[in-house]
C-alpha positions as CSV (number, residue, x, y, z in Angstrom):
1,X,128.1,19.6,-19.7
2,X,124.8,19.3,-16.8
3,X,123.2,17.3,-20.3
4,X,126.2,15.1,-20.7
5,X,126.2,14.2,-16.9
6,X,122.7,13.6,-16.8
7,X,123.3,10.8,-19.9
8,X,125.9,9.2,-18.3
9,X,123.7,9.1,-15.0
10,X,120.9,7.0,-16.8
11,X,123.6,4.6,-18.3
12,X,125.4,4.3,-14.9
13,X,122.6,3.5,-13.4
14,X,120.9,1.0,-16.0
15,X,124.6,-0.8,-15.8
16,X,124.2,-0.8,-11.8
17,X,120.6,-2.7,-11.7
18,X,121.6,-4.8,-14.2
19,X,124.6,-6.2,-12.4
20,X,122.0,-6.7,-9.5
21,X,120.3,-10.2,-10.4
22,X,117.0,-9.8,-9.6
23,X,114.4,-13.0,-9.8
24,X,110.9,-12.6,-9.2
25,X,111.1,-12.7,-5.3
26,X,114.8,-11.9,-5.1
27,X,115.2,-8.3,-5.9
28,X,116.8,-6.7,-2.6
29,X,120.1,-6.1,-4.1
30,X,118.2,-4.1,-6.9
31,X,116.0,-2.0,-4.2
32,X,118.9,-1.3,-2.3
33,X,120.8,-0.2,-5.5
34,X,117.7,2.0,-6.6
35,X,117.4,3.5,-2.7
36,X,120.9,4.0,-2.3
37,X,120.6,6.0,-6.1
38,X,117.5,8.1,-4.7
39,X,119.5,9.0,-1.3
40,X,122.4,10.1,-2.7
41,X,120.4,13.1,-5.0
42,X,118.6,14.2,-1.5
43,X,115.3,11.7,-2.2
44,X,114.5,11.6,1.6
45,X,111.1,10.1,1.3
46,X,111.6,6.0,0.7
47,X,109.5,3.6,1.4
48,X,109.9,0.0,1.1
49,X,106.7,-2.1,1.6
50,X,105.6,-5.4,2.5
51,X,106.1,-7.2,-0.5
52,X,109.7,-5.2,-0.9
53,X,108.9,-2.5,-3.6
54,X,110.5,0.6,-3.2
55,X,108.6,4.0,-3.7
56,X,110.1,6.8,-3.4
57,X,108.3,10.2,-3.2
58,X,109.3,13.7,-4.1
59,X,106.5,16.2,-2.6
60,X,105.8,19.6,-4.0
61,X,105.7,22.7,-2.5
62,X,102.0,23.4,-3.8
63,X,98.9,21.4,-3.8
64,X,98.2,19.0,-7.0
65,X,98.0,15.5,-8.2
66,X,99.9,12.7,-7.5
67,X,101.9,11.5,-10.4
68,X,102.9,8.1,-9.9
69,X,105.8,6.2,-12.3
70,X,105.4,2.4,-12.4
71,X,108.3,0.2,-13.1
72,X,109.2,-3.2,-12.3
73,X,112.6,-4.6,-11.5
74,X,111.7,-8.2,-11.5
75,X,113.3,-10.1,-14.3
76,X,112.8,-13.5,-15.6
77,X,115.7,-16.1,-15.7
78,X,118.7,-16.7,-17.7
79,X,118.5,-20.7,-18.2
80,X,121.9,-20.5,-20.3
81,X,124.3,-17.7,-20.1
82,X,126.2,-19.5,-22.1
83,X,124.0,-18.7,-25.2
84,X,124.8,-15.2,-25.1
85,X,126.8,-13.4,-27.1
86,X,127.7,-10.8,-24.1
87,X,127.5,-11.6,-20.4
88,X,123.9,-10.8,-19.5
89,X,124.6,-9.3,-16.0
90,X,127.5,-6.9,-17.1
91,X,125.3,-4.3,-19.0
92,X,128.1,-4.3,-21.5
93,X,128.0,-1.2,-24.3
94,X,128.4,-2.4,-28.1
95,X,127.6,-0.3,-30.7
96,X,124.9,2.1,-29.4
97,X,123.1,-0.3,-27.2
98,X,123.3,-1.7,-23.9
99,X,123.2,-5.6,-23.4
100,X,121.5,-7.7,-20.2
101,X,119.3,-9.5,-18.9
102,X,116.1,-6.9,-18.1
103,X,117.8,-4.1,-20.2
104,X,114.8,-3.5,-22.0
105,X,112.2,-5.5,-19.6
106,X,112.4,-2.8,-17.9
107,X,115.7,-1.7,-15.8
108,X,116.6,0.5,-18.4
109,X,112.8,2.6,-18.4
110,X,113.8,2.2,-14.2
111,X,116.5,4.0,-14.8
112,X,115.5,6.6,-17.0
113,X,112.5,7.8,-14.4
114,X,115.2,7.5,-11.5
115,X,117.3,10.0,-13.2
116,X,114.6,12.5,-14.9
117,X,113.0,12.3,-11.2
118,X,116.3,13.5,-9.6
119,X,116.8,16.3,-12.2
120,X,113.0,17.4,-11.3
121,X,113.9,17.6,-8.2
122,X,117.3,19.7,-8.4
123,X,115.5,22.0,-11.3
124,X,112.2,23.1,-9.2
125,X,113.8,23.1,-5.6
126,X,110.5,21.8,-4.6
127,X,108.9,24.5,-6.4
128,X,106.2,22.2,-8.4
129,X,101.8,21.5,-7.7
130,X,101.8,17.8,-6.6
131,X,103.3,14.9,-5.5
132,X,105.7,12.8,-7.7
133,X,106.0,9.1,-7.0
134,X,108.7,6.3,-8.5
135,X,108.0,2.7,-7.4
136,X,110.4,0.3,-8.4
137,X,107.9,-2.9,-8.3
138,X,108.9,-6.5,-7.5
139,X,107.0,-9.7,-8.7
140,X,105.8,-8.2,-11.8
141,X,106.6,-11.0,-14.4
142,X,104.9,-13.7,-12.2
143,X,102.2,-11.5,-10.7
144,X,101.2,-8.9,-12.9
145,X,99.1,-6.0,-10.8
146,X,99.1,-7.6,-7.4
147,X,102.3,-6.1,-5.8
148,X,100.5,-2.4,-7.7
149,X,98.0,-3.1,-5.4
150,X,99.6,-2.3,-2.3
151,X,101.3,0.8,-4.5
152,X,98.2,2.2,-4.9
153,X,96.8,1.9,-2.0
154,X,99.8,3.5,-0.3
155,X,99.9,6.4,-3.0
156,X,96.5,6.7,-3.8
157,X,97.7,8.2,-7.6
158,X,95.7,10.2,-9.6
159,X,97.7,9.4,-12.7
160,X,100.0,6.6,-13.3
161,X,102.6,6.3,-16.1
162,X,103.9,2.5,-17.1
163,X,107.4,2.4,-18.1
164,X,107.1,-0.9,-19.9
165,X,108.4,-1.0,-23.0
166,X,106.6,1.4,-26.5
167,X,109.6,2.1,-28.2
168,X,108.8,5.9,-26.9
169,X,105.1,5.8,-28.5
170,X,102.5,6.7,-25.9
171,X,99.7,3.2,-24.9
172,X,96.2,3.9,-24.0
173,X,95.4,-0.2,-23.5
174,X,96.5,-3.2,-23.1
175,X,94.8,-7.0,-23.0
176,X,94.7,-8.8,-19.8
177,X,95.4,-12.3,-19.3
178,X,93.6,-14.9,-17.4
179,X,94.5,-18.4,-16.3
180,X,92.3,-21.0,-16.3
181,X,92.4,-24.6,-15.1
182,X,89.8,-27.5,-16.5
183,X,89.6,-30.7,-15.0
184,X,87.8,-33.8,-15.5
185,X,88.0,-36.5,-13.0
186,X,87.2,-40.1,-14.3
187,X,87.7,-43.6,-12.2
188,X,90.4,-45.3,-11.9
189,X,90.8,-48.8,-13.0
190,X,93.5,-51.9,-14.8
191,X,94.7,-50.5,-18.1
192,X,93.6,-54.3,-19.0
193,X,90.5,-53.9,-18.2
194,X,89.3,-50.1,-18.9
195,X,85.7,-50.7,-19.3
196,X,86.1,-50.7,-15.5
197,X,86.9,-47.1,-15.2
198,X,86.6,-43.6,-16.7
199,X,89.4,-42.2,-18.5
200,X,89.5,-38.5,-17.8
201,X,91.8,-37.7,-20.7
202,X,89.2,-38.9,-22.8
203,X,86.8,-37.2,-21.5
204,X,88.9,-34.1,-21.8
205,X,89.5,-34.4,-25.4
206,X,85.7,-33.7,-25.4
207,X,86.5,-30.5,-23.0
208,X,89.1,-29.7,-25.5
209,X,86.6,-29.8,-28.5
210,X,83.8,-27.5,-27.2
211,X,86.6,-24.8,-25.8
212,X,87.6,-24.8,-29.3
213,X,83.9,-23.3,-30.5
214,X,84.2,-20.7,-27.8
215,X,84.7,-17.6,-29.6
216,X,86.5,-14.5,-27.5
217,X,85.0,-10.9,-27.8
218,X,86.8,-8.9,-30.5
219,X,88.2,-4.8,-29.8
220,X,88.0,-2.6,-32.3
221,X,91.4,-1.4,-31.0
222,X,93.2,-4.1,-29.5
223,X,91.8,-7.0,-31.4
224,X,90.3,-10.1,-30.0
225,X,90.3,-12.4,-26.9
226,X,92.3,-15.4,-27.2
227,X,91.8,-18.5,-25.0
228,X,94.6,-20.6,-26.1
229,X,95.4,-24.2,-24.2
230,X,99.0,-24.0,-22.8
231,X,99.7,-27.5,-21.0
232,X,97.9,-30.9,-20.3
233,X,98.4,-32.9,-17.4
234,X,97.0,-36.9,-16.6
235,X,97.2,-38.3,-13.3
236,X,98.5,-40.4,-12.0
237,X,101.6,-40.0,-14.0
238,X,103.7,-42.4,-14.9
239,X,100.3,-44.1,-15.3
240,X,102.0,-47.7,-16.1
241,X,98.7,-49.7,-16.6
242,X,96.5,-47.4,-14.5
243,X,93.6,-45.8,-16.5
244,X,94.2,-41.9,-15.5
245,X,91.4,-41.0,-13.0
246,X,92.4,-37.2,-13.5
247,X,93.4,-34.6,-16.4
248,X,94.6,-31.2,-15.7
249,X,94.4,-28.5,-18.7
250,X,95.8,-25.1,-18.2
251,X,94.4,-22.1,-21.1
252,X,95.5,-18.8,-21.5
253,X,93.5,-16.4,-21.8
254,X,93.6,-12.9,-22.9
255,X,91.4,-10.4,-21.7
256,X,89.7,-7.8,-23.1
257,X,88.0,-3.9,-21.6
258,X,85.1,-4.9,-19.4
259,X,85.8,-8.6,-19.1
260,X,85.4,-9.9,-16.2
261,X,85.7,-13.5,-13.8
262,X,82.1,-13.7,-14.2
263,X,81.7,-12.9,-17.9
264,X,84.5,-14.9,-18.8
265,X,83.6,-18.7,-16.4
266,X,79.9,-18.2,-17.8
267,X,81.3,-18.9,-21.6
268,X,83.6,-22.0,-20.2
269,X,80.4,-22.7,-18.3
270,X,78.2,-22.9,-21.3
271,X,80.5,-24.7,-23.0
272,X,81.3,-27.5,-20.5
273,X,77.3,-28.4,-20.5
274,X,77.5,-29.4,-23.5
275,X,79.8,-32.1,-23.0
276,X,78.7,-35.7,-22.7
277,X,79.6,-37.1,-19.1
278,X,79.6,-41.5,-20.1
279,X,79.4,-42.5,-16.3
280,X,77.8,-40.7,-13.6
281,X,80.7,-41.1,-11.9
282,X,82.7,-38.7,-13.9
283,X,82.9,-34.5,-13.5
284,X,84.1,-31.8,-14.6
285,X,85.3,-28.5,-13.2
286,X,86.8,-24.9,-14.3
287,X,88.4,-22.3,-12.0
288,X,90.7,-19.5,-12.7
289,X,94.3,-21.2,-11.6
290,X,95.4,-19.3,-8.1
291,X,98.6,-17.8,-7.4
292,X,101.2,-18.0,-4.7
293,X,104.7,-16.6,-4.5
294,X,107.1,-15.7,-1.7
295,X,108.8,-12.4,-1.7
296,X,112.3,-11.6,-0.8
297,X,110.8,-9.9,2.7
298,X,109.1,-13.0,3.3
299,X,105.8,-12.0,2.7
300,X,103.4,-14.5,1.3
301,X,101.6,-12.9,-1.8
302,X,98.9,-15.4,-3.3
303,X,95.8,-14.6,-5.9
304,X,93.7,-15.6,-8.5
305,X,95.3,-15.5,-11.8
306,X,92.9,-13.1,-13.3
307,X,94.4,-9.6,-14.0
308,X,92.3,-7.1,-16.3
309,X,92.5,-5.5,-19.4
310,X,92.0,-1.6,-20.3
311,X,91.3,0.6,-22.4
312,X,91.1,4.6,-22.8
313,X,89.9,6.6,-25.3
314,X,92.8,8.9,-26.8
315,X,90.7,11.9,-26.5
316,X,90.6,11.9,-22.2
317,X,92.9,15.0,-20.5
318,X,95.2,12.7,-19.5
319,X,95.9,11.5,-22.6
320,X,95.6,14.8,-24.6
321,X,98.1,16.7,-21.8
322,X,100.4,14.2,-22.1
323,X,101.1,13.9,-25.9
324,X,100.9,17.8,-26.2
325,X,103.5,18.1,-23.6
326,X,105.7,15.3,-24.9
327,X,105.1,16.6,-28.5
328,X,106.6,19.9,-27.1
329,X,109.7,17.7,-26.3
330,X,109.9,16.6,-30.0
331,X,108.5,13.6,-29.2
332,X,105.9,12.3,-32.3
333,X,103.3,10.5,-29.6
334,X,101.7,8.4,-31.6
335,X,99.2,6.2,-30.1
336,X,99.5,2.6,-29.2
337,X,98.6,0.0,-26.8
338,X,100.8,-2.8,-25.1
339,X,100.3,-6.5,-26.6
340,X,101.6,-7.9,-23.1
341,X,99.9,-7.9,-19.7
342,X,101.5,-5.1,-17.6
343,X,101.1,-3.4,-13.6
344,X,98.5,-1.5,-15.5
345,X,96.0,-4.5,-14.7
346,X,95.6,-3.3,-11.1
347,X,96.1,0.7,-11.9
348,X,93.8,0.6,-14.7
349,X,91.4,-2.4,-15.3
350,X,90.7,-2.8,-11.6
351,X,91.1,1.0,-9.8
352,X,90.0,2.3,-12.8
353,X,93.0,5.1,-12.3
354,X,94.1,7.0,-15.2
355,X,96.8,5.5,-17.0
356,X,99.8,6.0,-19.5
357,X,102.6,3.4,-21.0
358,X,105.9,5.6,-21.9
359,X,109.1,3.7,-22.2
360,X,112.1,3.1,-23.9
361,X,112.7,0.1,-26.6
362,X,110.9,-3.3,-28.5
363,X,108.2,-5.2,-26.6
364,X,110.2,-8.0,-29.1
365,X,113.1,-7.8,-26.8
366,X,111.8,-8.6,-23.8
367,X,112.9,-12.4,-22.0
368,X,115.4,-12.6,-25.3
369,X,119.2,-14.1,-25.1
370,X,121.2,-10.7,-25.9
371,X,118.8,-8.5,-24.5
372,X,119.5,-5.3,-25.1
373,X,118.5,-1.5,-25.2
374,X,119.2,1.2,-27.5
375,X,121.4,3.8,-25.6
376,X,119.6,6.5,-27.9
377,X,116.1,5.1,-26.3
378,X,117.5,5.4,-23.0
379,X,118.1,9.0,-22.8
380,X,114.9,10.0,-24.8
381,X,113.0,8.6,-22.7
382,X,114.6,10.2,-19.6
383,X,113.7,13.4,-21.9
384,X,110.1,11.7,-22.2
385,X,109.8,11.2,-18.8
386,X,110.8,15.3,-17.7
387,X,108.0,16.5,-20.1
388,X,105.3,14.9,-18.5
389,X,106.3,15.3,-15.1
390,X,106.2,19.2,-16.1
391,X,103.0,18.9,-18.3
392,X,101.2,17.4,-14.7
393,X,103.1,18.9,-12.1
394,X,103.4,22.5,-12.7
């Protein structure tokens, strides 16, 4: 009967923060939902920072680490409800699996390390080595890592666990992602008379071609870099008989262990001398693009768009303590590594902090019409989520 109640907790819950629309930079109504969830099991210790993420923090009787659970409630848009099959802010059940928008991406993981935390807490009394720590993130899908920062700093963890979606496998890695702006600036002049001027979109079709022979490191485990060109922008636009003075281009790129801002501008660097400039009047320039969003407090957050990947090798402590105590759980723990860009940027590729992805579902159904989650995911992973609180906090 205490299992079944727990169960219906997680679902509950993963219903309730789904009905709470929650925007990049307009997730107060979520927060509030997850604080009011924390207060009502006895969770005393809540903290809501600048940016408006909400950590809340269970301390143990005894010295030990601090364990902190990562997960974002952030979600992207729903440009046409109407496309679903099932209202995507109901969290309607069908069949074995729960249905919204962020159901998978990643209230339902929220959810599941709400609950397991609250059990914890009611098991031990208190009576555990350490300090356990959920943050319910905000910003994530526009700003992966940045809004960690502050997390971090605040927490100072000694091991983090991503919630983000492994369909209950455990991740070691994940690629980061990069974005990079190249612009060429030509001269303006008469589209009837173009010998004038400088055409910077010509000019960047020669940008274009050298990027293409730019080849990205390869990982033996997470497979190669990819710099991929997203958008292309001419100026000034509608450009009716104006030879364009400017071109914008906008790459992707995804990031591998040990890159870094310098490694990766020196390639685009050595690439960009090779082009051909036909006037001196022309130029070219690369940056990483930089980053500014509002959050729902009305704090400013702004960076580069530069956000690490990681890597650890599977046989560290953390890594072997955690599989051995979620195999315990009947859990099969094999190992993986995220294909998406995750909080895990700022935990692990910049702090260098020990770090684990656990969580419930398909990477594939993330930002989908008819999102969804598998109710059977949901609970394991609450499961998940009690082993390796006890594996760390003992």
């Amino acid at each position: 009967m205490h299992q079944e109640a727990n169960q219906g907790e997680v679902i509950q819950l993963c219903q309730q923060l789904i009905q709470a629309q929650s925007l990049s930079g307009q997730e107060k109504e979520v927060i509030d939902r997850l604080a009011a969830f924390f207060s009502s099991k006895g969770i005393e210790h809540l903290t809501v920072d600048g940016y408006g993420s909400l950590m809340a923090r269970i301390p143990g009787k005894r010295p030990g680490p601090t364990l902190l659970f990562d997960g974002h409630v952030d979600t992207v848009p729903v440009p046409d409800p109407q496309a679903w099959t099932r209202p995507p802010f109901e969290g309607q059940i069908d069949q074995g699996r729960l249905y919204g928008r962020g159901a998978s991406d990643m209230k339902g993981a929220v959810s599941a390390m709400a609950v397991a935390a609250a059990h914890f807490l009611q098991e031990t009394e208190g009576d555990f080595a350490g300090t356990l720590i959920i943050a319910g993130v905000v910003q994530e899908e526009v700003f992966e890592g940045v809004a960690a920062r502050s997390i971090s700093e605040a927490c100072q963890p000694d091991l983090v666990i991503i919630g983000e979606a492994t369909e209950l496998n455990l991740n070691i890695g994940q690629r980061g992602r990069a974005e990079i702006k190249l612009e060429t600036f030509g001269v303006p002049a008469h589209s009837a008379n173009p010998k004038k001027g400088v055409n910077a979109v010509y000019l960047m079709t020669d940008v274009i071609k050298e990027m293409a022979k730019i080849k990205p490191p390869q990982d033996p485990y997470l497979g190669p870099g990819i710099l991929e060109l997203t958008d292309i922008k001419s100026s000034p636009y509608p450009g009716a008989s104006v030879v364009p003075s400017h071109c914008l281009v906008t790459y992707d790129r995804r990031l591998l262990p040990e890159e870094t801002e310098v490694s990766v501008m020196e390639a685009l660097c050595q690439a960009l001398e090779n082009v051909d400039l036909p006037d001196p009047r022309a130029s070219l320039q690369a940056s990483f693009a930089l980053g500014k969003e509002t959050c729902y407090t009305g704090q400013v957050m702004e960076a580069q768009r530069f956000f690490p990947g990681w890597r650890f090798d599977q046989d560290q402590w953390f890594v072997t303590q955690a599989r051995e105590g979620l195999q315990q759980a009947g859990f099969s723990t094999p190992l993986s590594h995220y294909n998406f860009c995750t909080n895990g940027s700022h935990y692990a590729g910049e702090a260098g902090i020990p770090t684990l992805g656990f969580g419930p579902s398909l990477e594939s159904l993330a930002h989908t019409i008819d999102e969804y989650i598998e109710i059977e995911q949901l609970l394991k992973a609450k499961e998940g989520y009690q082993a390796i609180r006890e594996v760390f906090l003992k």
